[in-house]
C-alpha positions in Angstrom: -3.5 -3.6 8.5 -4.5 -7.1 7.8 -3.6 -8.0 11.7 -5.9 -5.5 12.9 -9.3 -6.8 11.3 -8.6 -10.4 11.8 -12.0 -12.5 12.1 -14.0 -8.8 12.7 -16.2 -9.3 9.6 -17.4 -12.4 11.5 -17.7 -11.2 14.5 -19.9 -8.5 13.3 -22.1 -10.4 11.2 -22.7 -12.8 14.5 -23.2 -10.0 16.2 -25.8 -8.9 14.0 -27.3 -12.4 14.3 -27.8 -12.0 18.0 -26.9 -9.1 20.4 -27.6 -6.3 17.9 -30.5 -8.4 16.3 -33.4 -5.8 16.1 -36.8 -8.1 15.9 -39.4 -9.1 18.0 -38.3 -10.6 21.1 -34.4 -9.8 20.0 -31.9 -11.5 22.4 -30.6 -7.9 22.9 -33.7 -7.1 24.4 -33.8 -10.2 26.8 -30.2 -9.8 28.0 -30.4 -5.5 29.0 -32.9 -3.6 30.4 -32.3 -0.5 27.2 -32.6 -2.6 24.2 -31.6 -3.1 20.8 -33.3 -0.1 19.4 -32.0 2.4 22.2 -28.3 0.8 22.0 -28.6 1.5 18.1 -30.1 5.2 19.1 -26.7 5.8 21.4 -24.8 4.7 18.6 -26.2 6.8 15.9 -26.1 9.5 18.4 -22.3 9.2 18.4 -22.0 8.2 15.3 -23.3 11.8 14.4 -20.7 13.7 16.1 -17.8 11.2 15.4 -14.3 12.3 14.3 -11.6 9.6 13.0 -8.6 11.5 15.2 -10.6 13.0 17.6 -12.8 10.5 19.2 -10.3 7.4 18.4 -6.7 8.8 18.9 -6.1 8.5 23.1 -4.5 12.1 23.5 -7.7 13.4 22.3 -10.0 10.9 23.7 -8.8 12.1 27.0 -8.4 15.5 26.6 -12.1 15.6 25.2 -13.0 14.1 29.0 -10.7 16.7 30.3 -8.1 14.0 31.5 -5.4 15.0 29.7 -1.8 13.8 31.3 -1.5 17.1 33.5 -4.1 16.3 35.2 -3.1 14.4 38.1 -5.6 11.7 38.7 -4.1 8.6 40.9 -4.3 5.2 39.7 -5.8 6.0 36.1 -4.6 3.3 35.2 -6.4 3.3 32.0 -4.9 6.4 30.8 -1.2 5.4 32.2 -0.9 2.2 30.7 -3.0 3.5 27.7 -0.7 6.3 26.9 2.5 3.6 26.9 0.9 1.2 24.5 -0.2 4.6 22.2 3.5 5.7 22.0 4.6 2.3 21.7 2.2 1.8 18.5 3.0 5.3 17.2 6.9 4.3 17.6 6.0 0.9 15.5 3.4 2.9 12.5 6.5 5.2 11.9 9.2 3.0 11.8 6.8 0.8 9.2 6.5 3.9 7.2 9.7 4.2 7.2 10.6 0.9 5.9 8.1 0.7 3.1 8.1 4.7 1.5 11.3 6.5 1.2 10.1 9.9 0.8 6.8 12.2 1.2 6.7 12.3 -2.7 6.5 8.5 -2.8 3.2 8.5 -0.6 1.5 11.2 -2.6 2.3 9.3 -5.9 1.2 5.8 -4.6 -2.5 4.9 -5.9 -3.1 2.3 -4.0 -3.2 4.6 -0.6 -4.7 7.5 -2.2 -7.4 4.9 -3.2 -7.7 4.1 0.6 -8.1 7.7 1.8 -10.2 8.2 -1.0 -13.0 5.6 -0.6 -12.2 5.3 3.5 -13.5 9.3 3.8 -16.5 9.1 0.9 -19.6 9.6 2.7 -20.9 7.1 0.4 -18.7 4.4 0.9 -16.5 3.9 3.8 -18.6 7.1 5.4 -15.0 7.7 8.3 -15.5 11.1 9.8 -12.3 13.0 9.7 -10.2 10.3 7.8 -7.9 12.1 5.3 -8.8 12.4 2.1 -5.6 11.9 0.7 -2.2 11.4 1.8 0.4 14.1 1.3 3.3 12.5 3.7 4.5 9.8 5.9 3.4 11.6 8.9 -0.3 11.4 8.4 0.2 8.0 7.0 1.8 6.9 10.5 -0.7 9.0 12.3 -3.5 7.2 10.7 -2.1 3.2 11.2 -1.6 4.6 15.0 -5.2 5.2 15.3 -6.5 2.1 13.5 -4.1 -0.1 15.4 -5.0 1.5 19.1 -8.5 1.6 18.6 -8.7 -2.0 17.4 -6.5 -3.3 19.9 -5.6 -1.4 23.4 -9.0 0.8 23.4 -10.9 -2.5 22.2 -9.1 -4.6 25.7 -9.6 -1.6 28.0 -13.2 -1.2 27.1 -14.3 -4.8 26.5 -12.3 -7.3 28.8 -13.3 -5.5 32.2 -16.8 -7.0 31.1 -16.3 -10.3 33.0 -15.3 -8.3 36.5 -17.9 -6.0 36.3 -20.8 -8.4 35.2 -20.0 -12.2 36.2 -21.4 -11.4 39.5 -25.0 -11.1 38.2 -26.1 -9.0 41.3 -23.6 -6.8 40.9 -24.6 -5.1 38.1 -27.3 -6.9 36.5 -27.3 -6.1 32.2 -31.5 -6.5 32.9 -34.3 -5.5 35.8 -37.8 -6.6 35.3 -40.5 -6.3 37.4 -43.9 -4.9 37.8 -44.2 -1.9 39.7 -47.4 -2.3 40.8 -46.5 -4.6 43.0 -43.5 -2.8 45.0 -44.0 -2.3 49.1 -44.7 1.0 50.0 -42.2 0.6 53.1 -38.9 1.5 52.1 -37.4 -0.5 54.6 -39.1 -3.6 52.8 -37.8 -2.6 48.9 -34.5 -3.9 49.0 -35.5 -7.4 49.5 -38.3 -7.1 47.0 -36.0 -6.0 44.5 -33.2 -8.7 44.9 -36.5 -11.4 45.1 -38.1 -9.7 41.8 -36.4 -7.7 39.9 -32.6 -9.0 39.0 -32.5 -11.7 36.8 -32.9 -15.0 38.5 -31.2 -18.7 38.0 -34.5 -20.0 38.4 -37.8 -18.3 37.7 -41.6 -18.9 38.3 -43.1 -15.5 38.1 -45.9 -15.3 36.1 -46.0 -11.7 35.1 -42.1 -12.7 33.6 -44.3 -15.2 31.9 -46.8 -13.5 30.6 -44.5 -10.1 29.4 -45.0 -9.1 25.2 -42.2 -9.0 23.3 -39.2 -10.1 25.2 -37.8 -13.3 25.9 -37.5 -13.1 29.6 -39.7 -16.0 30.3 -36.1 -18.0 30.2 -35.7 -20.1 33.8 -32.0 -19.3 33.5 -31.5 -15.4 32.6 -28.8 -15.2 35.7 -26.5 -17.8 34.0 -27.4 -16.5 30.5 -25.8 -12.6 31.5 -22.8 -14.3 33.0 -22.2 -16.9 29.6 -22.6 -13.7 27.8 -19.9 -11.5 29.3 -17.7 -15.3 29.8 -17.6 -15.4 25.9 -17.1 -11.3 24.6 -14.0 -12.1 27.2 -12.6 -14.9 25.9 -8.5 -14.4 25.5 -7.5 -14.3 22.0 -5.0 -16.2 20.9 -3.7 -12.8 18.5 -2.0 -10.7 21.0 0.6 -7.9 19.8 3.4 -9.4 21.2 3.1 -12.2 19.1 2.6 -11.3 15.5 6.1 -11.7 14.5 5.1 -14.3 11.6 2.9 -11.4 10.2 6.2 -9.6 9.5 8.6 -11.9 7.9 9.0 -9.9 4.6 8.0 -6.3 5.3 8.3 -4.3 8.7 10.6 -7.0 10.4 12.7 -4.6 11.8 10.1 -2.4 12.7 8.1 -4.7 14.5 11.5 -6.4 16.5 11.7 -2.9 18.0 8.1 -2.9 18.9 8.0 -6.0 20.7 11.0 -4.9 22.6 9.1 -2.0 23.8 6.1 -3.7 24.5 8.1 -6.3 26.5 9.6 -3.7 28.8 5.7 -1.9 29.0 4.5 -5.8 30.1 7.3 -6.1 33.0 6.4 -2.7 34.0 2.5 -3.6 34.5 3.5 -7.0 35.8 5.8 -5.4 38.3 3.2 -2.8 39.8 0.5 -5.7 39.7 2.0 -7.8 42.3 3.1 -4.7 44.4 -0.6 -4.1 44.2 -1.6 -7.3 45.1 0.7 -7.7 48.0 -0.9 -4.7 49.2 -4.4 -6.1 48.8 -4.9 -4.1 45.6 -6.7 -4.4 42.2 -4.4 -5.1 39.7 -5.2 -3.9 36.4 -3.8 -6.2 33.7 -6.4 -5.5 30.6 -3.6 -2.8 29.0 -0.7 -5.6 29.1 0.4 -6.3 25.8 0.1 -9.8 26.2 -3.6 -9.6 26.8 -4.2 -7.0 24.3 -5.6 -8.4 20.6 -4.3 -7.4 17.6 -7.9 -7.1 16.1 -11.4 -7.1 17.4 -11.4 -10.4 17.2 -13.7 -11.7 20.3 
């Protein structure tokens, strides 16, 4: 598991330091309209109905949203590509099983995992919903690295490195809208402008209610280019990819692994192959599931 937390501690204590920073005049509070406190609400909110398997395995995931692979839904891209790196990973945690236990007996009997299960599910310690408390075979074992691995690396990409298409373009879909109210048109015909002129976060900014706001740090002349340095650095390309962690498995899962690169090389020409069809036809191409883009780790 050791490639799938690489440099999260850190990330998570900077992250603590800044975007999820709950204080007066928090940068998560300048940067987005909702706020550090309501972000932490939504989390707590899932949080409280959160279920290891459930909510972080993709089968389930999807099926919760009623998308399950029946479903026919064209160009869900997300789920297509998704559901080839999930088989992929599940192919990889069971072959590494494999390699390292001989038998269900020799999982059951090995302290050092029951340990992990143990402390992992304790509500007052590791605190995972639905994690196993124990471990009776390989199966679960497999089923359990699956889940760690997707969720740290293919749901992480999907959900994170879209960031930079979908907010880079401030007016697009500004993270922030301030204005005051008060001073909106009545003519409808007049809004639009007003909002674009007041309202979306500006390169440059002289407005003196902006100035004058309690709390917030949105008196910045450069909020415009702060949003899009933002989303530019959470999707920064790591340098940790799955397709190239073959050093981490130079004396145990070697095999294992050479069979899962081999798979995710044929799942990369696949998405390579559709994404220049789709370009030639003046389509999107969606590359945020290849394995060559996708982190090993929450890393960024």
């Amino acid at each position: 598991l050791r490639q799938t937390t690489r440099d999260t501690l850190l990330l998570n204590w900077a992250a603590r330091r800044s975007l999820a920073s709950f204080e007066p005049k928090a940068f998560g509070d300048y940067q987005s309209s909702a706020g550090v406190g309501q972000f932490i609400q939504l989390i707590e909110k899932m949080w409280s109905r959160y279920s290891f398997f459930e909510k972080t395995g993709l089968p389930n995931e999807l099926a919760s949203r009623g998308f399950t692979e029946d479903v026919q839904i064209p160009a869900y891209l997300y789920r297509e590509d998704g559901m080839k790196l999930w088989n992929a990973i599940g192919g990889f945690a069971t072959d590494f099983v494999d390699e390292v236990f001989d038998s269900d007996e020799a999982v059951a009997s090995d302290e050092v995992v029951q340990e992990w299960a143990k402390e992992t599910a304790d509500p007052d310690k590791g605190a995972v919903k639905g994690f196993p408390t124990s471990f009776e075979d390989k199966e679960t074992v497999a089923k359990v690295l699956q889940t760690i691995m997707w969720m740290t690396s293919g749901l992480h990409a999907a959900v994170n490195f879209p960031q930079y298409e979908e907010y880079g373009y401030v007016p697009h879909k500004p993270l922030h809208l301030r204005a005051d109210l008060s001073t909106m048109p009545e003519d409808d015909a007049e809004i639009r402008e007003w909002m674009f002129e007041n309202m979306f976060p500006h390169i440059n900014t002289d407005d003196d209610w902006l100035r004058e706001s309690a709390n917030t740090l949105v008196t910045d002349e450069h909020a415009a280019i702060d949003s899009l340095a933002m989303v530019r650095l959470l999707t920064t390309p790591s340098r940790n990819c799955l397709d190239n962690l073959s050093d981490r498995f130079e004396k145990i899962g070697t095999e294992a692994y050479d069979k899962f690169l081999k798979n995710l090389n044929v799942i990369s020409e696949e998405i390579e192959a559709r994404n220049d069809e789709a370009e030639k036809a003046n389509k999107a191409p969606y590359n945020y599931l290849n394995p060559s883009n996708v982190p090993s780790s929450i890393d960024i």
